[in-house]
C-alpha positions in Angstrom: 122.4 -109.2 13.1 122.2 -106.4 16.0 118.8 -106.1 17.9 117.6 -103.2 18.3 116.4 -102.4 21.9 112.8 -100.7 22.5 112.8 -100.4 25.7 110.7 -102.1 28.4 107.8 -103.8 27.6 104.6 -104.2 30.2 101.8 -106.8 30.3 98.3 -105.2 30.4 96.2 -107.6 33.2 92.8 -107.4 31.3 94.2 -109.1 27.9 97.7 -110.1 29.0 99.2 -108.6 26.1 102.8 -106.7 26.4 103.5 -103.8 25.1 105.4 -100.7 25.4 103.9 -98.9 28.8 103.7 -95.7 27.1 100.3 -97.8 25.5 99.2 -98.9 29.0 97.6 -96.5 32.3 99.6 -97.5 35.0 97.1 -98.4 38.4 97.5 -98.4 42.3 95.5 -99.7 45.2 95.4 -96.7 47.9 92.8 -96.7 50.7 90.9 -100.3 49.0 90.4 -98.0 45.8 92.2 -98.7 42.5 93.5 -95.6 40.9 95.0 -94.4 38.0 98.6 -93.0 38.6 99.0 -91.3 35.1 102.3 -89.6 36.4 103.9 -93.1 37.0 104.4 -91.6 40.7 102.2 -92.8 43.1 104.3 -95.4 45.8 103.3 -98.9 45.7 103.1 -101.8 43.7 101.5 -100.8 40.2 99.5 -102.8 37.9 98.9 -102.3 33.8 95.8 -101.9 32.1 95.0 -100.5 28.0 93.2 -97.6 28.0 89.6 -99.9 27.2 86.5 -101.0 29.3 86.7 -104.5 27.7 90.5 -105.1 29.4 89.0 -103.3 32.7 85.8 -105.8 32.5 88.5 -109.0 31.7 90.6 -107.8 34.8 87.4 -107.5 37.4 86.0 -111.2 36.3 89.2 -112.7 36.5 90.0 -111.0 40.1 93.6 -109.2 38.3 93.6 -106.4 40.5 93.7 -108.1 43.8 96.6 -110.3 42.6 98.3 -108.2 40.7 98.8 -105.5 43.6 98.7 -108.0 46.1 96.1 -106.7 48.2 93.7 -108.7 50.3 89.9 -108.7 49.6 87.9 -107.1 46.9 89.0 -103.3 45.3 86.6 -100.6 44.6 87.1 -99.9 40.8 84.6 -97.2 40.3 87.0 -94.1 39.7 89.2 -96.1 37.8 86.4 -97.2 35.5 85.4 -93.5 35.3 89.4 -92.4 33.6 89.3 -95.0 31.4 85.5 -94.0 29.8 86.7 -90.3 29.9 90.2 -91.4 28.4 89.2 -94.0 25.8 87.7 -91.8 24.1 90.3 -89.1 23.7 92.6 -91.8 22.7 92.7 -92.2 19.3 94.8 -94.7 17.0 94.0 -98.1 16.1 91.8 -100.6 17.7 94.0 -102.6 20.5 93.6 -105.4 18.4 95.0 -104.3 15.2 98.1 -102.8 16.9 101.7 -104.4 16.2 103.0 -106.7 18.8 106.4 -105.7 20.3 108.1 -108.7 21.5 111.0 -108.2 23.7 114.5 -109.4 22.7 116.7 -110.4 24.8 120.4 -108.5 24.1 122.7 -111.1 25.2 
């Protein structure tokens, strides 16, 4: 049986779920500040997050940014949070929870 290969496959830091990252916003940490790098082209180590305030609230209480870019100290989330609102609502699709799982297979 051949597997068929979909790609990579990400790992949002709010639910920990992976998926494809064309599903995910992709964030930096510039200037103490997380921000959203929707052209995947911003330097620097990037983190994952669904396009949904309950994932961005799960990744503030559990302290996910901070590790996750490795950055020291605490990172100001406010224009982040502000994409997301404006963005989850364009998005439209199922609910995150409903989606199909991708899981990734390993071609060897």
């Amino acid at each position: 049986m051949a597997s068929q290969h979909i790609g990579p496959v990400r790992t949002c830091i709010g639910c920990r779920t992976r998926t494809l990252p064309s599903e995910l916003l992709r964030v930096v940490a510039v200037d103490g500040s997380v921000v959203p790098d929707v052209h995947r082209r911003l330097p620097g180590r990037g983190a994952w997050l669904h396009f949904d305030l309950e994932c961005l609230r799960n990744a503030e209480r559990r302290r996910a940014f901070s590790r996750a870019l490795r950055v020291q100290g605490a990172l100001d989330v406010a224009s982040l949070r502000e994409h997301v609102e404006q963005q989850g609502k364009q998005v439209s699709g199922q609910p995150r929870g409903q989606q199909e799982t991708r899981k990734q297979v390993d071609p060897s």
